[in-house]
C-alpha positions in Angstrom: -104.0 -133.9 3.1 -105.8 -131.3 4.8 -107.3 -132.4 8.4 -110.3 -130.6 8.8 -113.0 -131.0 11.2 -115.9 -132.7 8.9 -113.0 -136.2 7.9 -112.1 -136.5 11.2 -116.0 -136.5 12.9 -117.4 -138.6 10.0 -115.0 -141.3 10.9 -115.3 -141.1 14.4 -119.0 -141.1 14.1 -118.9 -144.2 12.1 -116.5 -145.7 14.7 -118.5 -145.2 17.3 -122.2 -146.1 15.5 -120.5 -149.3 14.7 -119.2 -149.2 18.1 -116.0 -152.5 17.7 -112.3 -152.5 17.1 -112.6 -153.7 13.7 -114.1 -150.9 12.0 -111.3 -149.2 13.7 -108.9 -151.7 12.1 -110.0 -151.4 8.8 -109.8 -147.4 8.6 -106.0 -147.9 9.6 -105.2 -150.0 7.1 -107.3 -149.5 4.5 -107.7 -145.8 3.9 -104.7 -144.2 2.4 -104.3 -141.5 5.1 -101.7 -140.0 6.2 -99.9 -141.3 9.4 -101.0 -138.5 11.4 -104.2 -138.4 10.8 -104.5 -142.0 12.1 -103.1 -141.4 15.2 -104.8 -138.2 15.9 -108.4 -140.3 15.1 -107.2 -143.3 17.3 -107.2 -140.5 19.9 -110.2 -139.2 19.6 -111.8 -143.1 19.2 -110.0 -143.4 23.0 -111.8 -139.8 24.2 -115.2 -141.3 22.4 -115.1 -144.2 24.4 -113.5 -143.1 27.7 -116.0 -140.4 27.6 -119.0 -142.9 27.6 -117.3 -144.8 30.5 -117.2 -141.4 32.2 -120.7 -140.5 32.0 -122.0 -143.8 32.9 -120.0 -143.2 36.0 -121.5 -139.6 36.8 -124.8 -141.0 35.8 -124.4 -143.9 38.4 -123.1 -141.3 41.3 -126.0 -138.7 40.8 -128.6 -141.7 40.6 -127.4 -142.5 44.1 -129.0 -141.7 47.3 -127.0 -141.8 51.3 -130.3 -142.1 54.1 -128.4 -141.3 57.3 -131.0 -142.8 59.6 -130.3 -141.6 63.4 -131.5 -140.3 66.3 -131.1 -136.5 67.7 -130.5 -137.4 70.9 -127.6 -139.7 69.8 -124.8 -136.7 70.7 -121.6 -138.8 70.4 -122.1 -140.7 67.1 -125.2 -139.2 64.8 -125.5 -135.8 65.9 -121.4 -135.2 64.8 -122.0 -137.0 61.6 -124.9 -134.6 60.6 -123.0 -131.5 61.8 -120.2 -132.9 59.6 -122.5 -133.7 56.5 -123.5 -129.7 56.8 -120.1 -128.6 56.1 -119.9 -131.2 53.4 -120.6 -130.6 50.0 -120.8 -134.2 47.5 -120.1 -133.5 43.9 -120.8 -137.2 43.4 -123.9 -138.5 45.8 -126.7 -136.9 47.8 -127.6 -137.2 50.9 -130.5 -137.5 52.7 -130.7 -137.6 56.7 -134.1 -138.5 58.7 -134.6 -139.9 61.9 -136.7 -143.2 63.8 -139.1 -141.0 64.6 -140.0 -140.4 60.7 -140.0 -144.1 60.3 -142.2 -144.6 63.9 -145.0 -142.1 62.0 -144.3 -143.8 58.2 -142.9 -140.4 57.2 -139.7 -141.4 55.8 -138.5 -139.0 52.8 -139.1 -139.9 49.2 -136.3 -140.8 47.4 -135.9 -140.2 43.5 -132.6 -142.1 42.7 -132.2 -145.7 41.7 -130.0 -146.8 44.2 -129.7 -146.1 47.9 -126.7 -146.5 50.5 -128.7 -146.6 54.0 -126.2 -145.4 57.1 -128.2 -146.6 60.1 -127.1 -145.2 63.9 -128.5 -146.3 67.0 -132.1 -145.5 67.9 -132.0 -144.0 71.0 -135.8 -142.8 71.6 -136.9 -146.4 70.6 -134.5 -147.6 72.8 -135.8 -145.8 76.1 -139.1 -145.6 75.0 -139.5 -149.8 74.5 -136.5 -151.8 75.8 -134.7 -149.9 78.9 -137.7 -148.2 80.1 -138.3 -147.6 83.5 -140.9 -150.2 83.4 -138.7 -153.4 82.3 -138.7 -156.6 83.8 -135.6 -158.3 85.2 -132.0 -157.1 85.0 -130.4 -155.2 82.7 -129.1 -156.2 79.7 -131.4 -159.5 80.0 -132.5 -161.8 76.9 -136.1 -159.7 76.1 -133.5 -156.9 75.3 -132.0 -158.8 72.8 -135.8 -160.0 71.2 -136.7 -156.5 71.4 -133.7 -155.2 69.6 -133.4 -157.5 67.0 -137.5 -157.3 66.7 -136.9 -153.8 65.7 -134.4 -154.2 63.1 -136.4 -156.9 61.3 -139.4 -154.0 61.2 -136.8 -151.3 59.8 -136.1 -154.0 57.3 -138.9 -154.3 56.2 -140.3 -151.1 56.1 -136.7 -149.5 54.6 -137.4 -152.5 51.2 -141.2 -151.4 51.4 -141.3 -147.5 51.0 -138.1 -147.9 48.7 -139.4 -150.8 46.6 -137.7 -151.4 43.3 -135.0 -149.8 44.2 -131.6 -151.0 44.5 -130.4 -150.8 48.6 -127.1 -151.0 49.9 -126.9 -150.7 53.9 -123.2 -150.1 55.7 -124.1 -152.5 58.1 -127.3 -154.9 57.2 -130.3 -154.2 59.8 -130.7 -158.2 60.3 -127.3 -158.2 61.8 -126.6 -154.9 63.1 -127.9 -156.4 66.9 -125.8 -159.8 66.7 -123.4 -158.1 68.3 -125.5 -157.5 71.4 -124.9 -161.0 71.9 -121.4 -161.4 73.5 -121.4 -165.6 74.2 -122.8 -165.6 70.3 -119.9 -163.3 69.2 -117.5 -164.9 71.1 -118.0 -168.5 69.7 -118.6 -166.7 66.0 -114.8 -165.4 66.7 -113.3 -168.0 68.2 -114.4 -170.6 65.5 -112.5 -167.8 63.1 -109.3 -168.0 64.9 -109.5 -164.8 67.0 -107.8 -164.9 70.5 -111.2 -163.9 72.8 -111.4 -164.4 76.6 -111.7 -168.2 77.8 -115.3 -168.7 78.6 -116.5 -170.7 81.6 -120.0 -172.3 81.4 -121.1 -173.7 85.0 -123.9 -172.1 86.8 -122.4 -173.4 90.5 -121.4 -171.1 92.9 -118.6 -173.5 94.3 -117.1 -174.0 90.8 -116.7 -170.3 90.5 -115.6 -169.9 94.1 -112.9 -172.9 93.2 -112.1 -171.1 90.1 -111.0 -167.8 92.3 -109.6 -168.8 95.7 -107.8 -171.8 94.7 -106.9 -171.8 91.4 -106.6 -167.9 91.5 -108.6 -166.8 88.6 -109.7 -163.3 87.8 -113.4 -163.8 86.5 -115.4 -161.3 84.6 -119.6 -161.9 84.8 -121.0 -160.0 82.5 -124.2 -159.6 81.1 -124.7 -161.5 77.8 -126.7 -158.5 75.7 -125.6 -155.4 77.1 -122.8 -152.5 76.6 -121.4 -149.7 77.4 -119.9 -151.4 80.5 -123.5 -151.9 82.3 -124.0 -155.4 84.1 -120.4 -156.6 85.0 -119.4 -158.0 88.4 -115.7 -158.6 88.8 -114.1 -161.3 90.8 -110.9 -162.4 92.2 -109.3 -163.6 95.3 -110.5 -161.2 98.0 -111.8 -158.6 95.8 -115.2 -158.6 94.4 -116.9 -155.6 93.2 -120.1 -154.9 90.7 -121.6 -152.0 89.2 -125.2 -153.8 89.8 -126.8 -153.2 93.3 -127.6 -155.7 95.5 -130.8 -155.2 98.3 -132.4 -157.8 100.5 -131.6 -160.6 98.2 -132.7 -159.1 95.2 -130.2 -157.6 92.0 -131.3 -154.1 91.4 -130.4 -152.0 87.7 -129.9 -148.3 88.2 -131.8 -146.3 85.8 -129.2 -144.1 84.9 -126.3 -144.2 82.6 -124.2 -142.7 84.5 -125.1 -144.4 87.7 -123.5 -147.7 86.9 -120.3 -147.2 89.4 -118.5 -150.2 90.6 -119.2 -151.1 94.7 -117.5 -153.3 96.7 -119.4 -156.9 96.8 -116.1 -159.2 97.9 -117.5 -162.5 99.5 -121.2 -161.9 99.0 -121.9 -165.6 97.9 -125.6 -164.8 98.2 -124.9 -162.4 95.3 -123.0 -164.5 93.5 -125.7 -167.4 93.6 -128.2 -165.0 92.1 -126.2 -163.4 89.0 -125.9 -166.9 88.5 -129.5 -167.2 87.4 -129.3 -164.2 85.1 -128.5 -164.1 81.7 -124.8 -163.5 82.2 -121.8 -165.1 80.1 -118.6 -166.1 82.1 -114.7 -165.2 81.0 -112.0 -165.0 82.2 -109.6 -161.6 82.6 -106.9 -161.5 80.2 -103.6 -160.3 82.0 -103.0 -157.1 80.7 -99.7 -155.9 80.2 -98.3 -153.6 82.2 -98.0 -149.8 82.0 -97.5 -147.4 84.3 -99.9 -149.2 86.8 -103.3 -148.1 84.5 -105.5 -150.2 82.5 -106.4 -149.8 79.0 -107.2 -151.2 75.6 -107.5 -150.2 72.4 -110.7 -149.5 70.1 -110.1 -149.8 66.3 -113.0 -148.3 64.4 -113.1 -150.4 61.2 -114.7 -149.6 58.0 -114.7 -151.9 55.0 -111.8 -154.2 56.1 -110.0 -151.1 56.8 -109.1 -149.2 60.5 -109.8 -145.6 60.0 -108.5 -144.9 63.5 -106.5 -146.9 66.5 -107.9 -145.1 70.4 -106.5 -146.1 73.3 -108.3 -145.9 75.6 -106.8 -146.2 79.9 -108.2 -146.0 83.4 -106.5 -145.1 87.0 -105.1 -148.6 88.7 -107.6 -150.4 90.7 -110.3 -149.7 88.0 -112.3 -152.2 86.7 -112.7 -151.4 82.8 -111.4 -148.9 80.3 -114.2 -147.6 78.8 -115.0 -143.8 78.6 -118.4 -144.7 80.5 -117.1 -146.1 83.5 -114.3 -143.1 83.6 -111.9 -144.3 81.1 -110.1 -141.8 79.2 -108.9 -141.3 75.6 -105.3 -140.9 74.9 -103.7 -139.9 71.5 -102.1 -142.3 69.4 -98.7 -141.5 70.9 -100.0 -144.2 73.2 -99.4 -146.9 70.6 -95.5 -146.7 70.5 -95.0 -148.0 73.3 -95.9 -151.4 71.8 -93.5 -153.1 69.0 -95.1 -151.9 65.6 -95.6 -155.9 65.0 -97.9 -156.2 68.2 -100.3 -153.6 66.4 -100.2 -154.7 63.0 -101.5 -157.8 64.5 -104.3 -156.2 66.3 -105.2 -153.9 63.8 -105.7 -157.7 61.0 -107.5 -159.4 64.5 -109.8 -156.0 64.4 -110.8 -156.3 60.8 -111.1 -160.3 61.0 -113.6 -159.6 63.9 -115.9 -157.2 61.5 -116.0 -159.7 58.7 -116.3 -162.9 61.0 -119.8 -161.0 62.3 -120.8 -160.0 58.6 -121.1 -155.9 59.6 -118.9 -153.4 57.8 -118.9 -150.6 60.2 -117.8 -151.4 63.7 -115.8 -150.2 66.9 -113.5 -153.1 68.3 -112.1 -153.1 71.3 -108.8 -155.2 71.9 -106.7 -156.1 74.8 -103.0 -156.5 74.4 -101.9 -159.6 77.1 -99.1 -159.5 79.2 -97.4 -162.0 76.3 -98.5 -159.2 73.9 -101.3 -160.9 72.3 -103.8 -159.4 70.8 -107.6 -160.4 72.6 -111.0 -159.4 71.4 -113.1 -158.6 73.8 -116.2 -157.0 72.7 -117.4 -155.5 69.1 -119.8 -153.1 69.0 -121.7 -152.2 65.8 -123.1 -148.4 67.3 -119.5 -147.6 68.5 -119.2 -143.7 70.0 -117.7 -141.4 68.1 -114.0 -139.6 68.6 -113.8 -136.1 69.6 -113.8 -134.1 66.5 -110.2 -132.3 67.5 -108.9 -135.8 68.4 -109.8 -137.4 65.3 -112.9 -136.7 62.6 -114.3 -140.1 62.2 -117.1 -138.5 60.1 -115.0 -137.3 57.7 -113.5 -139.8 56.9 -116.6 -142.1 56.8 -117.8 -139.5 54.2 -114.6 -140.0 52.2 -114.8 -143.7 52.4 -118.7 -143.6 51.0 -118.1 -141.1 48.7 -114.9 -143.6 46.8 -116.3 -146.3 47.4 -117.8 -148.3 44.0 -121.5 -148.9 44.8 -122.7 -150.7 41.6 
């Protein structure tokens, strides 16, 4: 028998009006045609059907919309995602970037597609403009921060499911809990109750317990403010060495106004300091022992995405300094760094790290972890706006983009 093109469509065309396996059935066993033609028509039924599966796809990619929401004046995290979405070009979703100060004027861009995936950075005009102004009351990092913040997220929320109505939103991490993390005594408990090694917390609000705590039991004590970051508002303490990067004039604590004013000064002994940061909203731990290398300090930041680290930095200071972070001096090292651990101390950082971003319900999230002189792995802070890695270091917006872009959204 001939094959032509007419048999074999006709069939297929039935196949696929009636659209189920038995039709399918009954023309193989049923119609007296040759063996070839069968298996050349159950082909094309799989192509028929595959191909329907493949355009649903497409048709679900191209009907969905990423909002990068961000701030220009956020350099180290936004800014290096936008320059990388310039070079990028999506075969599968569009993007769409705006910034707060669209949303602060109800300007934020129309958006045709059915579903939306909504990237949102940290708002750095609203930030200086409302909540660290040079007008706030009290200290930094204070509990009004923390209102304010969370205050503002609630709005974008709102606003974000009212200019997008009927449409189907997806957000990276959720705005009603992108500012938990703000909250270290909250995330601390949170991880804790999960299983993950954090710092032991003290809770007393006594001068003489703390002083009790440091020259006779020989603690190392860590004051820190309870809703602030980037290494603002901590006051260390041990035995004859106290230092803070607040400052301290005629009895009253004093925030400087500048980033990159928050050095550490030598405090040691200054009870009458001591008393008041004890009336401040501050949480209380104490220092894990780090282990030793090379006589520097460091820890390690895992930027997590969807239960996955994209990237391990380790991160190190010169001896004598008080915290690793890049803001207080730190600098980053490559990830040669991380062999000088056993590959089993890591692997066990890297499941605390994602443990800690699904214990606080974000998917996007810079961790930073401490490796004890037992070579335990500690938590010590999360942070849901973490800065970004050099771009010759490491292209964390690249593979961000990547992630997205595979990721199943529907």
């Amino acid at each position: 028998m001939v094959l032509d093109q007419f048999t074999v469509g006709t069939v297929i065309r039935n196949i696929g009006h009636q659209g189920d396996i038995k039709s399918l059935s009954f023309f193989i066993f049923f119609k007296p045609y040759p063996q070839k033609l069968i298996i050349y028509t159950m082909t094309l039924f799989l192509i028929h059907k595959l191909k329907k599966v493949f355009l649903f796809e497409l048709y679900v990619f191209m009907n969905t919309t990423i909002l990068v929401l961000g701030n220009e004046l956020d350099w180290d995290s936004y800014k290096k995602f936008y320059k990388q979405l310039q070079k990028h070009r999506s075969k599968k979703l569009k993007w769409v970037t705006a910034t707060y100060d669209l949303f602060e004027k109800n300007e934020l861009p129309l958006i045709d597609s059915d579903t939306l995936i909504i990237f949102l950075f940290f708002p750095f005009t609203y930030w200086d403009k409302h909540i660290e102004n040079e007008g706030y009351k009290g200290i930094y990092g204070n509990v009004e921060f923390y209102n304010k913040f969370r205050s503002f997220w609630s709005e974008i929320y709102k606003t974000l499911k009212r200019v997008y109505r009927g449409k189907k939103l997806y957000f990276i991490n959720h705005p009603l809990k992108i500012a938990i993390d703000r909250d270290k005594e909250f995330t601390k408990t949170v991880l804790s109750e999960n299983g993950i090694k954090v710092p032991i917390s003290y809770y007393t609000r006594d001068s003489k317990d703390i002083l009790e705590l440091v020259d006779q039991e020989n603690k190392k004590l860590f004051l820190k403010v309870r809703y602030g970051s980037m290494g603002k508002g901590i006051t260390y303490i041990e035995k004859g060495n106290w230092k803070t990067n607040f400052r301290f004039e005629d009895g009253k604590i004093l925030s400087p106004r500048s980033d990159y004013s928050w050095t550490f000064v030598d405090i040691t002994d200054n009870v009458e300091f001591l008393k008041e940061i004890l009336t401040k909203d501050i949480v209380i731990e104490e220092a894990v022992e780090c282990c030793k290398l090379d006589d520097i300090i460091f820890d390690l930041r895992f930027y997590v995405f969807y239960d996955e680290v994209l990237y391990i930095y380790p991160r190190t200071n010169k001896k004598g300094a008080i915290t690793a972070n890049i803001s207080q001096g730190g600098q980053g090292r490559s990830t040669q760094f991380l062999k000088r651990f056993p590959k089993n101390v890591i692997d066990k950082a890297v499941q605390s790290a994602i443990r800690t971003v699904k214990a606080m319900d974000v998917n996007f999230a810079g961790v930073d972890v401490m490796i004890s002189k037992d070579l335990k792995a500690y938590v010590i802070e999360l942070n849901a706006f973490p800065g970004f890695t050099k771009v010759r270091r490491f292209n964390l917006s690249k593979r961000i983009i990547q992630h997205i872009e595979k990721r199943k959204w529907n």
